[in-house]
C-alpha positions, 0 to 999 in steps of 0.5 A, spaced: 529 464 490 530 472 492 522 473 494 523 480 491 525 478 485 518 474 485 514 479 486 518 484 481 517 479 475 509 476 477 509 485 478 512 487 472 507 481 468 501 483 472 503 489 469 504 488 462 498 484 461 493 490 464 497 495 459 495 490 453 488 490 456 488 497 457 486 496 464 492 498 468 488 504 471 483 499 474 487 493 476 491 498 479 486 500 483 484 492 485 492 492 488 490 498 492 484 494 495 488 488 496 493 491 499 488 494 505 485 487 504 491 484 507 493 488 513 486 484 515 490 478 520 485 473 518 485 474 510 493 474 511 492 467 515 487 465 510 492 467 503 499 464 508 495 458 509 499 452 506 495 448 508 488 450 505 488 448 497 489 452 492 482 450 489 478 453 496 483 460 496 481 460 489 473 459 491 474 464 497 476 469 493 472 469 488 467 470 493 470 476 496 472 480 490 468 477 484 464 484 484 469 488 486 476 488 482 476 485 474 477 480 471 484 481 470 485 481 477 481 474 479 485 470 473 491 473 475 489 472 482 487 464 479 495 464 477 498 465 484 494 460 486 496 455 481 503 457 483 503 455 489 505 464 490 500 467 494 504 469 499 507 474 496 500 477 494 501 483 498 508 485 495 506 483 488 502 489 489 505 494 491 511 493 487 504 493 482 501 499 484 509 502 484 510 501 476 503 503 474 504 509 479 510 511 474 507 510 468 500 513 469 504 520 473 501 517 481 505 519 486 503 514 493 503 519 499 504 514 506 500 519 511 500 516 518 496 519 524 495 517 531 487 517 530 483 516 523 483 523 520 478 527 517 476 527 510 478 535 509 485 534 512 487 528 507 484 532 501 488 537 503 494 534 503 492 531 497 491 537 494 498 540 496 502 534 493 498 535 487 500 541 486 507 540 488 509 534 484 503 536 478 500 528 479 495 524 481 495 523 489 494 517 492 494 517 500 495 510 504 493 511 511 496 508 517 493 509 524 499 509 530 497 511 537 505 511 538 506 518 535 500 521 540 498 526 534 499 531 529 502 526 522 507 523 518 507 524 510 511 521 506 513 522 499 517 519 493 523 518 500 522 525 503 518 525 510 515 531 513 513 528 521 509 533 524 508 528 529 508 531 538 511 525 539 517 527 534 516 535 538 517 532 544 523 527 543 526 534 540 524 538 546 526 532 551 534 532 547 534 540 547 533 540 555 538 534 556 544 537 551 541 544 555 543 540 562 549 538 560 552 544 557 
């Protein structure tokens, strides 16, 4: 089966049954720390695993999360295990963070940096988009040495790269095509 298609229905029934619960916006947020959770290599390898039982995944991860996330999400957490389907965890979750992101007006802005940013720049941003789009903010963070500095926002598909090392390839095709005119 389609691995997307999986964690669209599993994403989608998440979904639906924090809807009914009314715990959309706090489930939610447990999506958004399991997807930070899973960018750790060691937990992906423990998720991953096929060789550890679901029943000690279950166990450890309640560990983990048992005060951090609600009750939703350790149950449906219970389900992927029992499903043989945590796998597609880190999927699941952004698939779920994209429906309730729709329905509770929250625009997801990927902000890559070369180095953690200051708290003022991200509420910056935050605060510009908001005002642009007229919805709740959500910035994802990602640290890349590879763009040297500045930033990389993206929104809804649009990208606005701010980055020296985007500045430095364009100056290094303006010499190039200068050269060869």
């Amino acid at each position: 089966m389609n691995t997307n298609r999986i964690s669209v229905r599993y994403a989608r029934a998440l979904f639906e049954t924090a809807m009914e619960a009314k715990k959309a916006e706090k489930v939610n947020g447990d999506m958004q720390l399991l997807t930070e959770a899973m960018k750790i290599n060691d937990f992906k390898f423990f998720l991953e695993n096929p060789v550890i039982f679901p029943s000690k995944k279950q166990a450890i991860f309640n560990s983990i999360f048992k005060d951090k996330v609600d009750s939703l999400t350790l149950d449906f957490f219970k389900l992927l295990t029992q499903n043989s389907r945590e796998f597609y965890l880190s999927a699941i979750a952004r698939n779920y963070r994209e429906l309730a992101g729709q329905f509770l007006g929250i625009k997801t802005v990927e902000l890559v940096t070369a180095i953690k940013p200051e708290d003022k720049m991200i509420k910056d941003i935050s605060t510009i988009i908001s005002t642009i789009f007229k919805a709740k903010v959500e910035i994802n963070q990602t640290v890349d040495p590879d763009i040297i500095g500045g930033f990389v926002v993206t929104v809804e598909g649009m990208q606005y790269d701010a980055s020296i090392s985007t500045k430095l390839n364009t100056i290094k095709k303006d010499l190039i095509s200068a050269h060869t005119s």
